[in-house]
Structures are given as C-alpha cells and as structure tokens.
C-alpha positions in Angstrom: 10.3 37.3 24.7 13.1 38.5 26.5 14.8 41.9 25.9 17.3 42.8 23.2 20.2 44.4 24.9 23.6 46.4 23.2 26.1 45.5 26.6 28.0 42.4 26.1 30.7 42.8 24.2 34.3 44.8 26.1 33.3 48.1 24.4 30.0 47.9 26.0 31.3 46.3 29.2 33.7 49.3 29.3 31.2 51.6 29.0 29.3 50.4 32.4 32.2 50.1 34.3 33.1 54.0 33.2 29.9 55.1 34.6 30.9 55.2 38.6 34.6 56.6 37.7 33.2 59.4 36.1 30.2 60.6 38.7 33.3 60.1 41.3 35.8 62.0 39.2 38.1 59.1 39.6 39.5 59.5 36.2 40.0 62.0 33.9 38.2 62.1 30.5 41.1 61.7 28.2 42.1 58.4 30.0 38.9 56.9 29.4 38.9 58.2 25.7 42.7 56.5 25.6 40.8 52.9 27.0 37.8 53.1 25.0 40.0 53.4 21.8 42.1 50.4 22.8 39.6 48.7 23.8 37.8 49.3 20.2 41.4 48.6 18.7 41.1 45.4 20.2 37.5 44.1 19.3 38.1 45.2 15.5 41.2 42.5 15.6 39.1 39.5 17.7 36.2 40.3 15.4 38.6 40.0 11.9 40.2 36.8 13.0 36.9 35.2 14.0 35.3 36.2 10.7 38.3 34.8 8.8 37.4 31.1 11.1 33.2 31.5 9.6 35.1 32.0 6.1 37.0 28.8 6.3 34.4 26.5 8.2 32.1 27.7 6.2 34.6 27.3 2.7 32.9 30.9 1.8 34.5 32.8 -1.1 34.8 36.0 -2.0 32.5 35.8 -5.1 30.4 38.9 -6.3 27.8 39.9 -4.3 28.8 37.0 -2.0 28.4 39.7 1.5 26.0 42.4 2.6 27.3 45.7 3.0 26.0 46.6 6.5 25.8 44.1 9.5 22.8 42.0 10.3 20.7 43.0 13.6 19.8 38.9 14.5 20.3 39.0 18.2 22.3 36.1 20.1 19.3 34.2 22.2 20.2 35.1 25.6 20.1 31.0 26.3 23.4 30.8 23.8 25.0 33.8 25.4 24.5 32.2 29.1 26.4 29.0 27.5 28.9 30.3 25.4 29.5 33.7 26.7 29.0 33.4 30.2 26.0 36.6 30.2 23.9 36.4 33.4 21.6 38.9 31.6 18.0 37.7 30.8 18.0 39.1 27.3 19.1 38.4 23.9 22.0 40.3 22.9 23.4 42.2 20.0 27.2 44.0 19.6 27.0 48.0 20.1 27.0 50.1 17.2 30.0 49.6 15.1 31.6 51.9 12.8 33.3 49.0 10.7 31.6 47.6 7.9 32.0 44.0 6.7 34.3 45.3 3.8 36.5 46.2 6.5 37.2 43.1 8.4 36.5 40.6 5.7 38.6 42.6 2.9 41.2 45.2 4.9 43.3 45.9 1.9 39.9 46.4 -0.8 41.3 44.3 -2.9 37.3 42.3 -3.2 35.2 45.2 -2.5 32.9 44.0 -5.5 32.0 41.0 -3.1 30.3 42.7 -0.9 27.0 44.6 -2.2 23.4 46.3 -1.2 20.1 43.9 -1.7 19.4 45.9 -4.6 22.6 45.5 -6.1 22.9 41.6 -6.0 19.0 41.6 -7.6 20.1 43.5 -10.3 23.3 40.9 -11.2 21.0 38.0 -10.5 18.4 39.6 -13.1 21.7 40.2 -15.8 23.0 36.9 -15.1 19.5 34.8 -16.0 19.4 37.9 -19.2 22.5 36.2 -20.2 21.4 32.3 -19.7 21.7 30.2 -22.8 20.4 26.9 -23.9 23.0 24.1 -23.8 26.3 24.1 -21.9 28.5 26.7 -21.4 32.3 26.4 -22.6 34.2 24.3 -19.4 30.9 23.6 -18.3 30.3 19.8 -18.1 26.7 18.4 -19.1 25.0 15.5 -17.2 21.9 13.7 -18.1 23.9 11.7 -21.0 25.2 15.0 -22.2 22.2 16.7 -22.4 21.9 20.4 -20.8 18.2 19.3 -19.5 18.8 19.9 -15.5 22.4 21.1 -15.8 23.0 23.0 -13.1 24.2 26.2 -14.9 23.7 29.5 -12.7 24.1 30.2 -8.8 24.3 33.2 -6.7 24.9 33.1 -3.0 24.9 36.0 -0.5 25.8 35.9 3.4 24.6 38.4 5.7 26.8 38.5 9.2 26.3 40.1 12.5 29.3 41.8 14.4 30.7 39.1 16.4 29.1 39.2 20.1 32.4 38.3 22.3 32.7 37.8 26.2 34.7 40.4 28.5 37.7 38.7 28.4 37.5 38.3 24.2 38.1 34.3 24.6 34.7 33.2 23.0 32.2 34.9 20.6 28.9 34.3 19.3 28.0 35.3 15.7 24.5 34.8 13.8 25.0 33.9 10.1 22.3 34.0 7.1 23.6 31.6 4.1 21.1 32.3 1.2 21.2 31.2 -2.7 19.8 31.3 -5.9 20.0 29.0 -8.3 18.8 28.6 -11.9 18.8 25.4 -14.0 17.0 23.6 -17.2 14.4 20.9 -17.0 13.1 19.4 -20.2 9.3 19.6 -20.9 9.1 16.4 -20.4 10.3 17.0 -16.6 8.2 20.3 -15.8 5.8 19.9 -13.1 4.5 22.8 -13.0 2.7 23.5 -16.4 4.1 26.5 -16.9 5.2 26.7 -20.4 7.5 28.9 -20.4 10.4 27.1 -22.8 13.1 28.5 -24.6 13.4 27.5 -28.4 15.3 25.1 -27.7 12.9 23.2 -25.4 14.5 24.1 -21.8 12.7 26.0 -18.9 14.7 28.4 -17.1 13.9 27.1 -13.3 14.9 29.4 -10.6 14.8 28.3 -6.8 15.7 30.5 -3.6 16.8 29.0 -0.3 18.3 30.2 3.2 19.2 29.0 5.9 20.0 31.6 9.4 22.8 30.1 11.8 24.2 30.4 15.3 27.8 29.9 15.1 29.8 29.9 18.5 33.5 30.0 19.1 36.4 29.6 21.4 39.9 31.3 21.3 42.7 28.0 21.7 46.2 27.8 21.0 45.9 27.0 17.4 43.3 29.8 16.7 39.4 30.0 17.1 38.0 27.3 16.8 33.9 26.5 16.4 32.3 24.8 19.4 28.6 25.3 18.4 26.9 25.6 15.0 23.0 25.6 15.2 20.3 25.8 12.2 18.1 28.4 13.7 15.3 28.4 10.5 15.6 27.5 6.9 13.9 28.9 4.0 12.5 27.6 0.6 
C-alpha cells in the first residue's frame, strides 16, 4: 500500500520550494509569510467554488445535519492523482492541515450552520425524528399503495462527509473524496414483514429503518464556464 502523503496541494508545494530559499537566506521571512498567506487566500477560493460544483452535481441541499463538521481524512489513490493531478509521487495523497471548516466554505455567511453537525448530533435528530413517526400519512404527504400508508416512504436523513479538495500546483484540476450516506425509515404491513419481527404499531405498520452509503472519487477541471467534473468513481458502497 503506498504511502499517505500531505504535499500536493500549492500550500504544500509552497512549502518545499521555501526550504532551499531559506537555508540560502535568499529571502527574508516576512516575504515568505506574505506568499504563504496568498497562497492560502487562494486555495480557500478554488476549494469554495469546487465545493459549490459537488453541491450542484450532486443536487445536495442544505438540509439539517446534511454535512460533517470537520473534513474527512480519505486519501486521493495516488493512481487518480497521477491522472487527474499530474503527481509523480508514489503515494496516496491528502490536502495539508486546514484551518477552514466545511461550515466555512459551504455556508460563508452562517446563514445554514444547522446543516452541518457532529455524528453524535445527527444520531440524536434521527432517534427524535423516528420518536415522532406516526401511523398513516403525514399532512402534504401523498400515500401510495392505493392510499394506504403501508410502505410509504415517510422519513429520510442524509449526511455527506467531504475531504479538502486535493488541487494541482497550478489550481486548474482537483480531486475530492465524497461519503453520500442515508437513513431511511418506512411502513410495511404485517402482511409484507420478512423478517418476523413483530414489532407493529397499533395500527398494524412496522417502523423499517435501513442505512446505506456509498464513498466517491470526484475529479474536476477548471474551464471557461467553471469547474466542471471529468471523473466520478464509486469507490465502495455500504448496506
């Protein structure tokens, strides 16, 4: 398995080429300061404008609970980042340390901060939400099955976890890994449990609750009309 490496993107890039100026003296230390924070100016905007692209492609919204609080740690394969990034390292690779949060670039102005929450958080929404199920349809809330509310779909939570973009040196393409997950509650009749369970509400509907996720690559290119998504790979799914 190849090595996991924190030296791709320009802040890290920066931070290599820095080493030989300052063993010669060749530049003084507030001019490098002066770089490294335009430089770090610079990836916080490329990173916001390629996490607004996932939001679209991907149709997310800004529902609660819908984004982690801190960034994922799911390495780029270093086979993607040869590709897409142009790397000639032989080693996954992840973006260095980042103060930002994903509040930051997904919501600037904190006008959806309750759309992004902890693990523990979403849980304890997900537990209040199925507290609060009830048999039969919900007002608005159309019923299939002839009208019945056996297998309506009735409650859904989804959460996406994102790592810092990973972009090249000259911040024209970028590499993020994305993990989609969901959970989703619904009714089935007795007459449609499979799994002997028992466990029916008095009006004769089981409260089924499944879990899924699915963890994607997501690569992207910088054009005229924006960035635009040149690769998206299904790493693993879960059930």
């Amino acid at each position: 398995m190849p090595p996991t490496l924190r030296i791709v993107t320009g802040l890290a890039v920066l931070g290599l080429t820095l080493q030989p100026a300052r063993l010669a003296g060749a530049k003084p230390r507030e001019d490098e300061a002066s770089r490294y924070e335009r430089l770090a100016a610079r990836t916080k905007r490329a990173a916001q404008e390629v996490l607004k692209a996932v939001l679209r492609d991907d149709r997310i919204k800004l529902t609660p609970c819908q984004f982690t609080t801190q960034w994922s740690s799911d390495p780029v394969g270093f086979e993607v980042a040869h590709e897409y990034l142009g790397s000639h390292l032989h080693a996954d690779l992840v973006a260095p340390h980042s103060s930002t949060q994903p509040s930051d670039l997904i919501d600037p102005d904190g006008k959806m901060r309750g759309s992004f929450c902890a693990d523990n958080h979403a849980d304890a929404l997900w537990r209040q939400m199925v507290a609060d199920f009830r048999s039969g349809a919900r007002e608005g809330e159309p019923d299939v099955y002839n009208g019945k509310p056996n297998g309506t779909y009735r409650l859904s939570l989804e959460r996406t976890d994102m790592a810092m973009p990973v972009f090249n040196q000259t911040f024209t393409a970028a590499v993020i890994k994305v993990y989609r997950s969901g959970t989703e509650a619904w009714r089935i009749s007795k007459d449609d449990d499979r799994t002997g369970s028992g466990k029916f509400d008095k009006n004769g509907h089981y409260k089924h609750v499944s879990n899924s996720g699915t963890r994607y690559t997501y690569a992207y290119r910088l054009t005229k009309s924006g960035w635009k998504r040149v690769l998206e790979r299904e790493d693993a799914y879960f059930d």
